[in-house]
N, C-alpha and C positions, 0 to 999 in steps of 0.2 A: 309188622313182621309177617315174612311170607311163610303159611302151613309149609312149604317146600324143606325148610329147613330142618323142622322134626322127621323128614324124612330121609336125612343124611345119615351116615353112619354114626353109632357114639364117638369114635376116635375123631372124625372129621368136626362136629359138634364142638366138642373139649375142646379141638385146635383154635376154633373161632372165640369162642366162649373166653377161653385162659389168654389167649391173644389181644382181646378185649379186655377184658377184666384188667389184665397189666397195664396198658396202656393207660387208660380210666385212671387209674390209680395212682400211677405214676406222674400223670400230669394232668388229672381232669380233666372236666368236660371241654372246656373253651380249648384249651392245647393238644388235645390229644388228637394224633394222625391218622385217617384211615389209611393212609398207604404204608404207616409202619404196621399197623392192625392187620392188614390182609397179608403184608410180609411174614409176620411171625404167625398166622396162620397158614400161608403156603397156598394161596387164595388169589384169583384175581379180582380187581376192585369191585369189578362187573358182577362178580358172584356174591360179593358181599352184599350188595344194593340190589342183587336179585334177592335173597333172604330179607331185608331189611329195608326199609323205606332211604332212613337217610341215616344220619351220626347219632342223632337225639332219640331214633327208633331202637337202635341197636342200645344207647344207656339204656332208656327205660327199661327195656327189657330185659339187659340183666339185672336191674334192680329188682324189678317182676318174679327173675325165674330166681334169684339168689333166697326172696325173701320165703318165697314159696319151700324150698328147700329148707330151710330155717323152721319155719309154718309147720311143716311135714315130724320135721326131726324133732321137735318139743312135742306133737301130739306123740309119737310113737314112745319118747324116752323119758315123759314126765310123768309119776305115779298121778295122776288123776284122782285117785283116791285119797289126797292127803289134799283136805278143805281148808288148812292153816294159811291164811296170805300169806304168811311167811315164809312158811316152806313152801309151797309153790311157787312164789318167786324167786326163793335162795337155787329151785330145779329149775328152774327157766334161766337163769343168770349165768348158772353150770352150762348148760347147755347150748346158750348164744357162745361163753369162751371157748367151750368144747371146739367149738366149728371154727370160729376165727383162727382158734390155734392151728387148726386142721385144714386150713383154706385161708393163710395171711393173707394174701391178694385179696378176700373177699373182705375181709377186714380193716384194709388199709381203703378197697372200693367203700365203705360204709361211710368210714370214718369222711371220706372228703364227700361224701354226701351232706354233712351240716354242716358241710365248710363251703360249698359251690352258691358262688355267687349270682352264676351267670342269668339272666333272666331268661334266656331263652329255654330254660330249664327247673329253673328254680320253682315255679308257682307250680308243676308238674309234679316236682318231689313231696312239697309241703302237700301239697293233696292226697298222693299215696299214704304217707306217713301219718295225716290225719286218720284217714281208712283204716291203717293198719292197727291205730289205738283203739276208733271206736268199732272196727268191727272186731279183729284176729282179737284182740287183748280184752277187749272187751268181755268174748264170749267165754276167754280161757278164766275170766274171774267171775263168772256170772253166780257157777255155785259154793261160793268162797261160806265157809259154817261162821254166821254173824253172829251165835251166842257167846263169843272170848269177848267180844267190844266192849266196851262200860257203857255203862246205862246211859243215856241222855248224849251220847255219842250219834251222830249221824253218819251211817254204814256207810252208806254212797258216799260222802263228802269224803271221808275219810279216807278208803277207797282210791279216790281221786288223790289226794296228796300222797299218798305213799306209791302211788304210779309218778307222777311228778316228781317227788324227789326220786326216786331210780332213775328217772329219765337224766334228769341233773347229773348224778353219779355216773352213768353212761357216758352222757355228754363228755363229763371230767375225765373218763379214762379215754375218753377216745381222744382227745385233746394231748391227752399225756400221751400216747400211741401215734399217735402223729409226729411228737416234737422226739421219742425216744426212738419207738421203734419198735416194732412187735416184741422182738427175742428180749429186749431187756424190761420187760414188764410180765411178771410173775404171776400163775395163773392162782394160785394159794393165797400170794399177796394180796391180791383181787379180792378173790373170796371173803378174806377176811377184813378187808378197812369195810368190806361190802355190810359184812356181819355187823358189825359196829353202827352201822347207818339204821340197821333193819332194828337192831336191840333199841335204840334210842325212839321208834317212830312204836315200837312192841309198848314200851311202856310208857309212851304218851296215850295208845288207845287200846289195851288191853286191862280187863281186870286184876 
């Protein structure tokens, strides 16, 4: 991605950005058209691939600049002060639907992210997304208060599967978001089967 492009206006930015993003979403990576992308951005092709290397440069990077924004908005809007895994993850859960609701395209772009087959792509995502466990999630659980565990519990392990299953539950809504559709999946409803998952995983390793 070419620095020239942070140097664009916000509005001009947005146009390529949401131009991209739709397309992406709409029909993934293998189908999706740079000459409909520059259209609905008001761009010619030439300016597009002066910003950006080629089609694959332009996905990565708004998986890059989406997740980053995401990254951004859980540091700013998650009480940090509450060491409960539970509640820090019931605020980060909040927080990831917050945004989806507020940026469907970006949530519909997610969603066919564990759904992209393409190889030309695929080994690139799975590495990000490795990254973003063990570094971004990682660091947000590092100071999680280990004295709620039962005795003879192992913290880390532990840890580890209640990230794992969220992941799972994620996985399941996005799944369900794909075959429904943003507006008929309920942000409360969420919340709550969500609740349900967390009480049961509560009293397998809590005192």
């Amino acid at each position: 991605m070419d620095d020239k492009f942070f140097s664009l206006d916000q509005e001009k930015q947005d146009r390529i950005l949401n131009s991209a993003l739709n397309e992406f979403a709409q029909k993934g990576y293998k189908n999706a058209s740079t000459n409909e992308i520059v259209k609905g951005a008001g761009i010619s092709k030439g300016a597009l691939f002066h910003y950006f290397k080629n089609k694959k440069d332009l996905y990565l990077f708004l998986y890059d600049h989406f997740v980053q924004i995401l990254i951004d908005k859980m540091k700013r809007e998650v009480n940090w002060e509450i060491r409960d895994i539970f509640e820090r993850n019931r605020e980060l859960a909040a927080v990831k639907i917050e945004m989806f609701h507020q940026y469907p395209q970006v949530f519909t772009f997610f969603t066919g992210i564990f759904f992209e087959e393409d190889t030309e792509i695929s080994q690139e995502l799975e590495k990000r997304k490795s990254e973003f466990l063990s570094n971004n999630y990682k660091e947000m659980m590092e100071d999680i208060d280990s004295s709620k565990f039962k005795e003879g519990v192992d913290v880390e392990k532990a840890k580890e599967i209640i990230t794992w299953s969220l992941e799972g539950f994620a996985n399941r809504m996005q799944a369900k978001v794909k075959a429904m559709g943003i507006k008929e999946v309920n942000i409360d409803d969420t919340l709550s089967e969500m609740e349900d998952y967390l009480e049961v995983l509560k009293s397998a390793f809590y005192k």
